[in-house]
Each structure stands twice: as structure tokens, then as C-alpha cells.
GUNU-399152 format. One record per atom (N, C-alpha, C): residue in three letters; x, y, z. Coordinates in pm, whole numbers, plus 50000, padded with zeros to 5 digits. Layout:
N
ALAXYZ/...
This chain:
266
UNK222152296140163/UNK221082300240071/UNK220932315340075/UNK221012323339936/UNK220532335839926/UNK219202332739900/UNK218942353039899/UNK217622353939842/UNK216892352339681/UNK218362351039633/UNK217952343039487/UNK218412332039480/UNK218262323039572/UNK218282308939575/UNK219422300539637/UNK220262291739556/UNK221092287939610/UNK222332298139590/UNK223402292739691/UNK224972298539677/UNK225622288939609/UNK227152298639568/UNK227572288439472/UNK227942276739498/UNK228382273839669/UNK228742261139724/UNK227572251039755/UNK226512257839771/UNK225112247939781/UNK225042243039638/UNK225142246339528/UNK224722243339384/UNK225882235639362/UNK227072241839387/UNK228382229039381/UNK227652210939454/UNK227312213839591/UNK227182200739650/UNK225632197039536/UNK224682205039538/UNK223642194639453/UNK224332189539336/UNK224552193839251/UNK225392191839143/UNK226142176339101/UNK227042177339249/UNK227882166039244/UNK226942152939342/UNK226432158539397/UNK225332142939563/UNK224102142539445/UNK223192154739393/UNK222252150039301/UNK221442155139426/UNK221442165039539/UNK220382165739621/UNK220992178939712/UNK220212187639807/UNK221212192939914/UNK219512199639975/UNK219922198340107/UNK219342205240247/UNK219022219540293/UNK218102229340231/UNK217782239340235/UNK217182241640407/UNK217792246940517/UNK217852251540626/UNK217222258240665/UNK216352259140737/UNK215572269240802/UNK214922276340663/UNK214292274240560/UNK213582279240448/UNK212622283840505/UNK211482279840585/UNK209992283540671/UNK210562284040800/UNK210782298940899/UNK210272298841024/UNK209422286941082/UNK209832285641206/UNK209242273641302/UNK207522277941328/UNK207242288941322/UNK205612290141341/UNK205012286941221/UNK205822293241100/UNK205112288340975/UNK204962271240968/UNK206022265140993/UNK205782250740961/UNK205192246641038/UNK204722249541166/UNK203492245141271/UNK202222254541250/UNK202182257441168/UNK200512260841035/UNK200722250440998/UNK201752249240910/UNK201182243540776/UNK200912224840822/UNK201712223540918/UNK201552210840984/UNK199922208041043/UNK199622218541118/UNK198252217941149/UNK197302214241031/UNK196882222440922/UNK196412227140795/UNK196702208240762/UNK197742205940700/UNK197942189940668/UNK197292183140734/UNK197132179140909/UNK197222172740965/UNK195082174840968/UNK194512187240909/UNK193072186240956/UNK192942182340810/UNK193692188640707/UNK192892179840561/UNK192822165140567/UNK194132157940643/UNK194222142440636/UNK192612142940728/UNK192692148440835/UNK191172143740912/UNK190002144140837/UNK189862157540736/UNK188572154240657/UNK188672141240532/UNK190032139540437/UNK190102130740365/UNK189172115740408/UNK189792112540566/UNK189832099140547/UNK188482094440582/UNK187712103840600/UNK186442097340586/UNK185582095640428/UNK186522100940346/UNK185482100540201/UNK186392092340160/UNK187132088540189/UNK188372076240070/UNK189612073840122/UNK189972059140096/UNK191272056540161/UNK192652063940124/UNK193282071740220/UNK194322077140206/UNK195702066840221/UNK196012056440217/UNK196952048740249/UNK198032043140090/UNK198852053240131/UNK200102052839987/UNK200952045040061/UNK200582032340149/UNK201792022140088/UNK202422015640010/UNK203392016739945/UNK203882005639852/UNK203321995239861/UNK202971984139763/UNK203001972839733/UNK204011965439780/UNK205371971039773/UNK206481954839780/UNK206591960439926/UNK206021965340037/UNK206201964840174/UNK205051966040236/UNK203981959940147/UNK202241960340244/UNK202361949140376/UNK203611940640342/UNK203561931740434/UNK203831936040588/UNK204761949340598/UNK204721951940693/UNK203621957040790/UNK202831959640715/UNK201421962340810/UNK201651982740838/UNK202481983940741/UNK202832004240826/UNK201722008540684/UNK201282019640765/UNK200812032140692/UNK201342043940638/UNK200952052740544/UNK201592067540518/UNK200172072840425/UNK199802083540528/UNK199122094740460/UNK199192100240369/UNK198092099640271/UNK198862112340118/UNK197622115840070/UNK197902123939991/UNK197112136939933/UNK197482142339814/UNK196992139339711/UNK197562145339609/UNK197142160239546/UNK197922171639495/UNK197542179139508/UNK196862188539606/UNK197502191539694/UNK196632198339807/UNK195882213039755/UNK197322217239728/UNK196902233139639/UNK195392231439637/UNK194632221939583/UNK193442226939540/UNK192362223039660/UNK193242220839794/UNK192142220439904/UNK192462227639994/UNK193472238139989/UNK194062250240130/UNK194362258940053/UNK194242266940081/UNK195022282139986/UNK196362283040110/UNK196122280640171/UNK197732281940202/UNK199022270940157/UNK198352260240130/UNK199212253440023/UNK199632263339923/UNK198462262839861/UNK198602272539703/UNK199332283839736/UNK199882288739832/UNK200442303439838/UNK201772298939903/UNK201862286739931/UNK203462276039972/UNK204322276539862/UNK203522269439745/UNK204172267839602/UNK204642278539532/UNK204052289739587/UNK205062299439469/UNK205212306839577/UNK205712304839681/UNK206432315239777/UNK207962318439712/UNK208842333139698/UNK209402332739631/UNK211002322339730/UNK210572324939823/UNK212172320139909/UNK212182304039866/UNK210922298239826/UNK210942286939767/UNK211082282739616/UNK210632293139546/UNK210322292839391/UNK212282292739336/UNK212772308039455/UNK214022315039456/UNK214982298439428/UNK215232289239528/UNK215702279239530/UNK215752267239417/UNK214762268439350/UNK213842260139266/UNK214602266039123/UNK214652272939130/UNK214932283938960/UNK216512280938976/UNK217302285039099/UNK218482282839080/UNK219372270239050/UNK218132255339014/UNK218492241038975/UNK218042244438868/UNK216702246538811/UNK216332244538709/UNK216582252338621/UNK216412264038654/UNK216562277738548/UNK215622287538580/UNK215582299238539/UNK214342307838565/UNK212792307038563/UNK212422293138470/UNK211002291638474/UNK210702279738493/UNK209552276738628/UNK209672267038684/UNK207962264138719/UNK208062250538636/UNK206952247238606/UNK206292234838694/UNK205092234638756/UNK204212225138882/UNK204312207538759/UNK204452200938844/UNK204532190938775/UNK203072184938876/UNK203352180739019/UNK202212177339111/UNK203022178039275/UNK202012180339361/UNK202452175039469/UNK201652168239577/UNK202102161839604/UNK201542152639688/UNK201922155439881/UNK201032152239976/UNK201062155940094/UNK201372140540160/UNK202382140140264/UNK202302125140303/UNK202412126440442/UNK201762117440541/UNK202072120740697/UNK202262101440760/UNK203442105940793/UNK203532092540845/UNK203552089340975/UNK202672082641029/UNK202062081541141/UNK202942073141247/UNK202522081741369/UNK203622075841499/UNK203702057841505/UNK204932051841548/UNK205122039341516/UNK205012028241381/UNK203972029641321/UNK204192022041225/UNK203792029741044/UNK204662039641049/UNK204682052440874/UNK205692044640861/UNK204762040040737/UNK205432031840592/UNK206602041240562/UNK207792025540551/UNK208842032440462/UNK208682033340308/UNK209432036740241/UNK209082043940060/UNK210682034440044/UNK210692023339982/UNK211862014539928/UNK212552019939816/UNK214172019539815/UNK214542027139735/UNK214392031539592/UNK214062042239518/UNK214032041739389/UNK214712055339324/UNK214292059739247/UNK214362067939152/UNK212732070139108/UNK212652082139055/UNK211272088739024/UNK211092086538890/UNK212402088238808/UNK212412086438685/UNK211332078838631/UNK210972065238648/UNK209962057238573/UNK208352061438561/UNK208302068538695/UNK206962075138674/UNK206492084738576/UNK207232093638595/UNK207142104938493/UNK208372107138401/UNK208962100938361/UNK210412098738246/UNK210032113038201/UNK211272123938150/UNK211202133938109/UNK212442132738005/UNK212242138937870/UNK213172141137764/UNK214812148137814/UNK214562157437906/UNK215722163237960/UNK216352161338088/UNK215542155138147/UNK215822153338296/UNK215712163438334/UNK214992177338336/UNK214932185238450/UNK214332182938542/UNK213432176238540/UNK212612170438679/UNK213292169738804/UNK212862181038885/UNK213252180039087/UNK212422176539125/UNK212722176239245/UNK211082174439350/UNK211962182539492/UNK211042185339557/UNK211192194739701/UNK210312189539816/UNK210602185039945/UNK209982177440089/UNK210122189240109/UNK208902198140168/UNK208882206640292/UNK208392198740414/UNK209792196040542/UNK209382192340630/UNK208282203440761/UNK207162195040769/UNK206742205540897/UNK206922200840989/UNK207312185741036/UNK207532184041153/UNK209022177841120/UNK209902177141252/UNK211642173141219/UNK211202157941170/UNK212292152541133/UNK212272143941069/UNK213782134741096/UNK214112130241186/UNK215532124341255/UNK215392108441212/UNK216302104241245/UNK216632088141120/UNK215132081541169/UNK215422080741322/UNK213672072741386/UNK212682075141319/UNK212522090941265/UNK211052092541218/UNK210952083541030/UNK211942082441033/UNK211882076340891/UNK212352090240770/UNK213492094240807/UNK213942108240735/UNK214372100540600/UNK214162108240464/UNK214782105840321/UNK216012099040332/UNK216462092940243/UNK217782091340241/UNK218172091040119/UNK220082095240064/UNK219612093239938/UNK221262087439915/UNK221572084439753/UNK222672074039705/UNK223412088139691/UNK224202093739739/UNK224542102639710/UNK225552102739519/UNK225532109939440/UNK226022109639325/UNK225212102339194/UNK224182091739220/UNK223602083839182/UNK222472089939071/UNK222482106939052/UNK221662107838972/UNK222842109738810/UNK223772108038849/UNK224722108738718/UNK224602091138642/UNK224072083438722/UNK223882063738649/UNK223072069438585/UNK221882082338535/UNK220922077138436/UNK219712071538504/UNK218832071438389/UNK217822058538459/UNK218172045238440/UNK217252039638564/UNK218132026138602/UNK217192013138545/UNK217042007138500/UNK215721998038468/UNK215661992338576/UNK214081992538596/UNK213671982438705/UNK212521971038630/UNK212141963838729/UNK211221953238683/UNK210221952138752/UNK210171959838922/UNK209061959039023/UNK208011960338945/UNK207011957239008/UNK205671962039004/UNK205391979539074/UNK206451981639157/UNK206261994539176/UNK208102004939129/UNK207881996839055/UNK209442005038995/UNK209952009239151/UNK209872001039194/UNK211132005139335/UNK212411994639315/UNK213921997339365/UNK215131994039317/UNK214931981539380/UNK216091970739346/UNK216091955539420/UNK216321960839618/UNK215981953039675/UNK216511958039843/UNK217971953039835/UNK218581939439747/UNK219661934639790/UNK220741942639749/UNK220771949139602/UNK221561957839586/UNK221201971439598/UNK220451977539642/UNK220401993939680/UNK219501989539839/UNK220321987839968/UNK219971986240111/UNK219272000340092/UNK218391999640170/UNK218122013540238/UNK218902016040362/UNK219222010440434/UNK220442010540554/UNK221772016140485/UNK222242013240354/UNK223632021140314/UNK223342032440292/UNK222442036840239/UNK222182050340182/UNK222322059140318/UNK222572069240283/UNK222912081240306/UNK221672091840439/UNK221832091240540/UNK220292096140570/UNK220592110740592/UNK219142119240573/UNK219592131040524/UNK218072138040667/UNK218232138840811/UNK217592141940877/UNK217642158040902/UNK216172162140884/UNK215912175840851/UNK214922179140988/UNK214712193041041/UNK214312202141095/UNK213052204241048/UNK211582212041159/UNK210552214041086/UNK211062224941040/UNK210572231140894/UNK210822242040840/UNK212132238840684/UNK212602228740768/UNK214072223140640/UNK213202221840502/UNK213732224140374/UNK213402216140291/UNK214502215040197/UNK213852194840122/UNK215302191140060/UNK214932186539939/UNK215842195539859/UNK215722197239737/UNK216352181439637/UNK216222177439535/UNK216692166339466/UNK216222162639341/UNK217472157539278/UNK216932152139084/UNK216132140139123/UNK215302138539003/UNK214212125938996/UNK214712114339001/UNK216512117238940/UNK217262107938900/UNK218032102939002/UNK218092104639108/UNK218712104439242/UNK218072097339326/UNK218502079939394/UNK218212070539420/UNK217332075639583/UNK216742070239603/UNK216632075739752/UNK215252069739789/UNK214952070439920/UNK213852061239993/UNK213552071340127/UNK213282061340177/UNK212992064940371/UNK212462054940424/UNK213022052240564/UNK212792044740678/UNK211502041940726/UNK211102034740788/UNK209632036040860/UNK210062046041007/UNK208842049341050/UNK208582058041148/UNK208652052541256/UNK209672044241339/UNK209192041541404/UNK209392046341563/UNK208942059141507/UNK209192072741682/UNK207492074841739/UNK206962079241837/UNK205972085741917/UNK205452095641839/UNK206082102741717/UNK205462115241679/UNK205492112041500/UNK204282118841431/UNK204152115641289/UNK205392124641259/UNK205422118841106/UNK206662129241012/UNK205552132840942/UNK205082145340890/UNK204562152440837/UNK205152167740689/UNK204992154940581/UNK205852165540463/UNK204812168340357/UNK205552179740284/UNK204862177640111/UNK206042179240013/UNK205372171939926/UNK206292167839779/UNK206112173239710/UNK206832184239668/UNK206282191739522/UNK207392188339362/UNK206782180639308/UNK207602181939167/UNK207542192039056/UNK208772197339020/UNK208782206638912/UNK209702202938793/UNK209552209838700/UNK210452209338566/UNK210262220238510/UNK211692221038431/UNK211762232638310/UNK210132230938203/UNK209622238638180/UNK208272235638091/UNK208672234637966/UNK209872236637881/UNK210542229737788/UNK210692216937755/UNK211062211137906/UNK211432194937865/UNK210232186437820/UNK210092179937777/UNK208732174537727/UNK209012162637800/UNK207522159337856/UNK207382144737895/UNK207652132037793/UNK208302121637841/UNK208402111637731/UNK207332101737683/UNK206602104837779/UNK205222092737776/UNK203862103037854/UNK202652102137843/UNK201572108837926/UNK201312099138036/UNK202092102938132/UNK201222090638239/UNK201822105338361/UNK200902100638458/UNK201102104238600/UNK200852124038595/UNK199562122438517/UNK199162139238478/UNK197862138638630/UNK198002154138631/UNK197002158138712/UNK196452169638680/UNK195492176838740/UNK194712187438710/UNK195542198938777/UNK196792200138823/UNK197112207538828/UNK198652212838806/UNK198672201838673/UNK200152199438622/UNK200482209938479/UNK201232217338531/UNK201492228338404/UNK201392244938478/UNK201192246138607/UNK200882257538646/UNK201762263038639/UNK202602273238639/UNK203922281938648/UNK203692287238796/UNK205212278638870/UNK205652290439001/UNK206662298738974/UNK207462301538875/UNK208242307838865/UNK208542308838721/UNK208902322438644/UNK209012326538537/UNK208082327038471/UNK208092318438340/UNK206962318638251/UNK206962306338169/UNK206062301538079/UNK205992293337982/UNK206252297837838/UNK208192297137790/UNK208112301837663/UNK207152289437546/UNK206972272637596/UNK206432269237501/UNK205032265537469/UNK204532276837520/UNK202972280237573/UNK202202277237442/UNK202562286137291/UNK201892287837237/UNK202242273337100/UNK202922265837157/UNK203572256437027/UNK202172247237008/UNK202392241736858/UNK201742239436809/UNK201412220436936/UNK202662214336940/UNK202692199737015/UNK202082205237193/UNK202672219837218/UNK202132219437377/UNK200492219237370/UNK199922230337268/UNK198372224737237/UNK197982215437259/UNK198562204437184/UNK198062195437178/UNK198352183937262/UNK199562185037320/UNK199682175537448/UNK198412181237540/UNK197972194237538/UNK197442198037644/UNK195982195037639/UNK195412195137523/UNK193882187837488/UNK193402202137417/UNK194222211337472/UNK193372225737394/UNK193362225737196/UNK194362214237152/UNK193732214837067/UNK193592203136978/UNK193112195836899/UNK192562180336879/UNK194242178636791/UNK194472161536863/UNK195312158136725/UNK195282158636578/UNK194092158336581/UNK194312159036399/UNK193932169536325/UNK193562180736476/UNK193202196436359/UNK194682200336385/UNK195492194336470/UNK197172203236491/UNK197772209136385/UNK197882198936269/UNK198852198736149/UNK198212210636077/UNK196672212336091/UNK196302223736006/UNK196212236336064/UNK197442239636223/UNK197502248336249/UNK198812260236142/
């Protein structure tokens, strides 16, 4: 990794796997902040509302996983995570120069029993016209197969989207194992970059110490969403470049700033 993002052999491997392993991105003191910082917002969360993002098709196992959506708007050191440039730098060199907050979410999966995430694709949640949609794990604490590290189908974001039928759009277990896939165990400080379209899961936790990450999704602000679902209050922010389709007549109005039916008489 340069300082403008990836090299040409890192962008070769995302390219062709649909994912690749950004190394030492945050110093080891930085990611033991930001681990702390996570680890006291989960403490204030869980007394005002249940934080527990287990899947549905694995409640049976009885595991947990911490989450948080949007943190940005409860740490400023989140908010100053997201557009750090050594991160933004990485981000621009998949997508392009302007790189737009889709959401992110905070997840901590707790010693012995952190819920595994069954394999899927992101695609169904937020379907995008172009597929630019990434997403980025900043690990703060390591993350080794025990802790329940990502894993992913390597090549698998070139199938397209895949139809599913779950109730949680997660893939069948019989044909996409989470045991075949690929495990991709990261360092505190690692973060790993990947298309929406790119199959992938994670293990349960079942080590002595939490895995502690955040999820940030981005896209080109060009591509238009295909459907409005899975919006947040802090979806549209720019970490990098700019918004050329700021002023269009449809971004208005996807955006509420201006009514469907005064649009046409813009």
C-alpha cells in the first residue's frame, strides 16, 4: 500500500479474489483507542436498547455480536476514522476519486460465544445500479480463525448477484460451507477491504478475547441505489472527493430536499 492507496499488485489481487488485506493501516496504539472508545460506547448502548445483531438462521446457537450503527454520530473519533486520508487513500483507489458514506456499523464479538455472520453477499440489502458498493473491517483487536476472522469465496464477486430466499438473505450452508471459504485472519490495526458482491461470512468466536471491528460501506455517489431500503442519517456524506451528482434534479429528490411532484417543474 502507497500513500495514494493501493499498489498495482494489491489492486491486481482485489480485482481478481473481489477483496485484499490492507496491513498495518492504524498503528497498534491507534487501534487500542479506538478499541477502548468501541468497547465504552457498547457499555453505554446496552443499557438503553438491545444491541444483539444475531442473525436469525443461527439464533439457535445461543452466540451474541455487538453492533452499533453509525457510530460517527456518537465519538468524534470515529468521525475523524472515516475520512482519515490513509483510509479514504485506499478506498478511492477501488472506487474512484469520490467516495461516498453509505453506513457503518460497529460489531464486537464477545469472548466464547460472538455470533458467526453465515455466508452471504451484501448485495440484497442495499442492491446498487453499478455495483460500486465496498465495505472496509477496521480490525482493533487481531482477529485469527478462533476469534471468528471474515472469510471470503475468493473470485465470487464476478457470479453477480446471487438470489437467495432466506429470511435473512444469507447463502444456503449446504452449498456455500463457511468451513470452505477462504479465512482471511487480520492483525489489530489490519483493515480488509471487499465488493458487496463477494461471498463471505465469519466464524463464531470461540477464543478468551472479543473480536472487536467496524464496517464502513461506501460507493461511487453516481451509482444510484436500485431500491430505498437500508438508508440512514448518515448516508450520503462524502469521505473523499466530491459529489458531482449533487445538484440533479432525481438526487433532490431521492434525497427528500425536494417533493416528487414539484421535481418535474424543476
Amino acid at each position: 500500500m502507497t500513500s495514494a492507496g493501493l499498489t498495482g499488485e494489491q489492486k491486481r489481487f482485489y480485482d481478481e479474489n473481489g477483496y485484499i488485506v490492507c496491513r498495518g493501516l492504524l498503528p497498534a496504539d491507534e487501534a487500542k483507542a479506538l478499541r477502548r472508545e468501541a468497547h465504552d460506547l457498547s457499555g453505554r448502548l446496552v443499557h438503553f436498547r438491545n444491541i444483539n445483531a444475531a442473525w436469525a438462521t443461527i439464533q439457535h446457537t445461543k452466540t451474541v455480536v455487538q453492533h452499533c450503527h453509525d457510530v460517527q454520530f456518537y465519538s468524534a473519533m470515529f468521525s475523524r476514522l472515516i475520512v482519515d486520508p490513509r483510509f479514504t487513500a485506499v478506498a478511492a483507489s477501488i472506487i474512484g476519486p469520490n467516495v461516498q458514506l453509505h453506513h457503518t456499523k460497529m460489531f464486537i464479538k464477545p469472548p466464547e460465544k460472538g455470533a458467526p455472520f453465515p455466508m452471504h453477499q451484501d448485495y440484497p440489502y442495499f442492491p446498487h445500479q453499478r455495483n460500486t458498493m465496498i465495505a472496509a473491517i477496521f480490525h482493533f483487536d487481531d482477529a485469527p480463525v478462533e476469534r471468528g476472522c471474515v472469510r471470503f469465496v475468493p473470485g465470487s464477486h464476478k457470479l453477480g448477484p446471487i438470489a437467495v430466499s432466506t429470511p435473512d438473505s444469507s447463502l444456503p450452508p449446504e452449498q456455500y460451507p463457511i468451513e470452505k471459504a477462504v479465512p482471511c485472519p487480520a492483525q489489530a490495526g489490519d483493515v480488509v477491504f471487499f465488493n458487496y458482491l463477494t461471498i463471505h461470512g465469519s466464524g463464531i468466536n470461540a477464543s478468551a478475547e472479543a473480536r472487536t471491528t467496524l464496517l464502513v460501506q461506501m460507493r461511487d455517489p453516481t451509482d444510484p441505489p436500485l431500491k430505498r431500503t437500508h438508508e440512514s442519517r448518515g448516508q450520503g456524506m462524502m469521505l473523499a472527493g466530491i459529489d458531482p451528482s449533487c445538484c440533479t434534479t432525481k438526487t433532490l429528490e431521492l434525497s427528500g430536499e425536494v417533493p416528487a411532484t414539484a421535481a418535474g417543474k424543476m
